[in-house]
C-alpha positions as CSV (number, residue, x, y, z in Angstrom):
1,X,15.1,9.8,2.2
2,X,16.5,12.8,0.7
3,X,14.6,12.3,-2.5
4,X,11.1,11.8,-0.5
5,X,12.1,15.3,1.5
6,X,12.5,17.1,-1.6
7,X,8.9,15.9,-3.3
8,X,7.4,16.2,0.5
9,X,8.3,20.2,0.5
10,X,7.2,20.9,-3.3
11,X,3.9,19.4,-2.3
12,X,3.3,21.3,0.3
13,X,4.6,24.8,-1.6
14,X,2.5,23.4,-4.7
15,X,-1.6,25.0,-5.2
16,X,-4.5,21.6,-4.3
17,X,-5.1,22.2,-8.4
18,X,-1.5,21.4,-9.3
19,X,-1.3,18.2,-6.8
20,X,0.0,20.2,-3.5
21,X,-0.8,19.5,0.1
22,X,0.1,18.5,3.0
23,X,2.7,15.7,3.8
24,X,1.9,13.1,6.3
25,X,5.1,11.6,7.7
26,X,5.0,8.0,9.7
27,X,7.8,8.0,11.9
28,X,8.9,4.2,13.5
29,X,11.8,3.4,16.0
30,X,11.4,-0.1,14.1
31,X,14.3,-0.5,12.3
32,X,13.9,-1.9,8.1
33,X,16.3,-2.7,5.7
34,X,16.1,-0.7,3.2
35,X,16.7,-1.7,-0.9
36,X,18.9,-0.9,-2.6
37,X,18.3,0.8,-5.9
38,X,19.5,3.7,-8.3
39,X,16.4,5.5,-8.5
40,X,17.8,8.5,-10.9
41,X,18.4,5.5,-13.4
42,X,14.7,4.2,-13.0
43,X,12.7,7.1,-13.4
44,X,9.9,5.1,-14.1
45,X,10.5,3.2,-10.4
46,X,10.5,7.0,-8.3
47,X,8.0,8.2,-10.4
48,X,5.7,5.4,-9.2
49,X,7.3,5.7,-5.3
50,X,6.6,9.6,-5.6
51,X,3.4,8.9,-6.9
52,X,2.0,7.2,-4.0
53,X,3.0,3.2,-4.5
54,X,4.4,0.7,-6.7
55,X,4.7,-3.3,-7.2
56,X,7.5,-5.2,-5.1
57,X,5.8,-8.0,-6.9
58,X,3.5,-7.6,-9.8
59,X,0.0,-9.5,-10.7
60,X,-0.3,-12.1,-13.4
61,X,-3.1,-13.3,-14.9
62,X,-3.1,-16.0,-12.1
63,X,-3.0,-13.7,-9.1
64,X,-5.6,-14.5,-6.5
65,X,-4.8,-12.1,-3.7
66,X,-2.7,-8.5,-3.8
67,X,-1.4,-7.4,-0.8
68,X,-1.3,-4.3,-0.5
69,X,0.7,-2.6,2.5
70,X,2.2,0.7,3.8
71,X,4.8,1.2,6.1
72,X,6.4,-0.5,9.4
73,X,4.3,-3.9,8.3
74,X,6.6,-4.2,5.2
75,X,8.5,-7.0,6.8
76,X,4.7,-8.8,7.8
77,X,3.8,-8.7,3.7
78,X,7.2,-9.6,2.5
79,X,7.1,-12.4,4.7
80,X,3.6,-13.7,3.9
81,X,3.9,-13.0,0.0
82,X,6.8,-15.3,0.3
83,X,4.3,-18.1,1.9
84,X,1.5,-17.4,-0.4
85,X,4.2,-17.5,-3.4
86,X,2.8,-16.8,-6.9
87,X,-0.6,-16.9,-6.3
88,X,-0.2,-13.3,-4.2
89,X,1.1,-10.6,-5.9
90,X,2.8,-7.3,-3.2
91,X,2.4,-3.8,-3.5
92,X,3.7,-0.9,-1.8
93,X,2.1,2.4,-0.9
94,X,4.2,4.9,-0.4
95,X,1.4,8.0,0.4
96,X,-2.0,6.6,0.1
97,X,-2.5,10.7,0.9
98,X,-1.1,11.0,-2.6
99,X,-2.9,8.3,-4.2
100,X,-6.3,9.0,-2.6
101,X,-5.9,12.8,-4.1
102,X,-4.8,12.1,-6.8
103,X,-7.7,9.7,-7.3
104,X,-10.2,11.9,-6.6
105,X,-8.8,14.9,-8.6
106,X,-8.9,12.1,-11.7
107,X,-12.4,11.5,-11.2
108,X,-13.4,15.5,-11.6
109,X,-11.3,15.9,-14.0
110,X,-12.2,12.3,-16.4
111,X,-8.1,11.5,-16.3
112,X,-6.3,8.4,-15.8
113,X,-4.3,8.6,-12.4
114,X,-1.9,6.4,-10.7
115,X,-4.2,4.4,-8.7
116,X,-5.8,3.1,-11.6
117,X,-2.8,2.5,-13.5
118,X,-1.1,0.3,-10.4
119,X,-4.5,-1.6,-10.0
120,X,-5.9,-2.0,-13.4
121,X,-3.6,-4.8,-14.1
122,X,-5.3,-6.7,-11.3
123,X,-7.5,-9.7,-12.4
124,X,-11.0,-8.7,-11.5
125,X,-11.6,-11.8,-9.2
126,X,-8.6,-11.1,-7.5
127,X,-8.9,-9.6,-3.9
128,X,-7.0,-7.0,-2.1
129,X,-5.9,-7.5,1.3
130,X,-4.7,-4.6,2.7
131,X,-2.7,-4.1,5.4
132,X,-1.5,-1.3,7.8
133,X,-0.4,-0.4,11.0
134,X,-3.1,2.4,11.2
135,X,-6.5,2.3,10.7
136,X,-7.6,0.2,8.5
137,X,-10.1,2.6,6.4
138,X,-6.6,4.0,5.3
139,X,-6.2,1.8,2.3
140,X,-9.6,-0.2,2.2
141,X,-10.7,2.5,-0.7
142,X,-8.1,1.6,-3.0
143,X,-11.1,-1.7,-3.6
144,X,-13.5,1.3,-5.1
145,X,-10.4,2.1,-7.8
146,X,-11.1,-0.7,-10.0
147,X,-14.0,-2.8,-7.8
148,X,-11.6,-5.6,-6.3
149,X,-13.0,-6.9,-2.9
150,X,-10.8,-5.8,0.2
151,X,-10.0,-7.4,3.5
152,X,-8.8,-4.7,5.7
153,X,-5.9,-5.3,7.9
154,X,-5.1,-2.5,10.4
155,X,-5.4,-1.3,14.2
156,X,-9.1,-0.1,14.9
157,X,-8.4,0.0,18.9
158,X,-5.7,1.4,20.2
159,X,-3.3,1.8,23.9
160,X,-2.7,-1.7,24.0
161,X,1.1,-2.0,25.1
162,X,3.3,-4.5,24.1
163,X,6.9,-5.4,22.2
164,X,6.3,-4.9,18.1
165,X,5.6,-9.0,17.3
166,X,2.9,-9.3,20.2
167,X,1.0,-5.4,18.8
168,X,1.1,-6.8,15.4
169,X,-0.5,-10.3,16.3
170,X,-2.6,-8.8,19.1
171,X,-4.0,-6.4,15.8
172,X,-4.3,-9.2,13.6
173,X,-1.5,-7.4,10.9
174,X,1.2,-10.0,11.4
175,X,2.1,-12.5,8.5
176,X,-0.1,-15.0,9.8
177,X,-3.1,-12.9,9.9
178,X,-1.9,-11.7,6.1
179,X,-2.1,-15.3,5.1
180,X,-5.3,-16.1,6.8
181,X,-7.1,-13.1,4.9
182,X,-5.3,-13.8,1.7
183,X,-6.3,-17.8,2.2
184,X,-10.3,-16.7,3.6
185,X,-11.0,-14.2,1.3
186,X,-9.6,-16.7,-1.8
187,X,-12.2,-19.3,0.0
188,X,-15.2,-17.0,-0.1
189,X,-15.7,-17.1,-3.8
């Protein structure tokens, strides 16, 4: 957390040119475990998590779906990753704020960014399902990066009440619903 602080503030102190702006922070009561890792002796790990996202589990050249998911649903993807084993590979996005800039700043500019780095290793017929437990617009535009198909998981209504496993079937962004896009979406070809 401290680490995400520190890169949160120089964003915001930093000019648009050089990257800065403002932080978006998603706050949850739900508590997560969190992993373990020594990320001052993986630079290449908290440069990808500062960055905006990084593989949990990365694609292969059999890879049929990606899920790709960002915050409190974390357990929902791990879970349905599991199911789906290798044929679903999982990603993470830490700031799709960051990504989504940093994306668009590429394109001016005729760079590389990290976006297309995470998602050009991503067979071409495989499809993204994202997920989120926001709107679902939030990630959908990470299909444009490289031209995957999406299936956007996310919460398009909102003030329905209810304990965390009932909201997240009720919004179709449990594992179940995970699987079922990651199965339908592999059936539509």
């Amino acid at each position: 957390a401290c680490l995400t602080r520190h890169a949160a503030f120089e964003r915001m102190q930093a000019p648009r040119e050089a990257g800065g702006g403002s932080v978006y922070l998603r706050l949850t009561t739900r508590v997560m475990d969190q992993p373990k890792r020594d990320l001052e002796a993986n630079a290449q790990l908290k440069d990808s998590i500062l960055d905006g996202g990084y593989w949990h589990i990365p694609p292969t050249e059999h890879t049929r779906n990606v899920i790709v998911f960002s915050g409190a649903v974390a357990p929902q993807a791990f879970e349905a990753q599991l199911q789906l084993g290798d044929d679903a590979a999982l990603l993470q996005v830490t700031s799709y704020d960051r990504l989504a800039s940093d994306w668009q700043i590429a394109q001016r500019q005729g760079r590389m960014c990290h976006a297309v780095h995470l998602l050009n290793c991503v067979p071409r017929d495989a499809i993204l399902v994202t997920v989120i437990d926001g709107h679902p617009s939030a990630l959908s535009w990470l299909g444009g990066v490289c031209g995957h198909r999406v299936r956007p998981l996310g919460v398009a209504a909102f003030g329905q009440g209810g304990d965390i496993v009932d909201l997240h079937r009720t919004y179709h962004i449990d594992a179940g619903a995970i699987i079922s896009a990651c199965r339908g979406a592999s059936a539509i070809e």
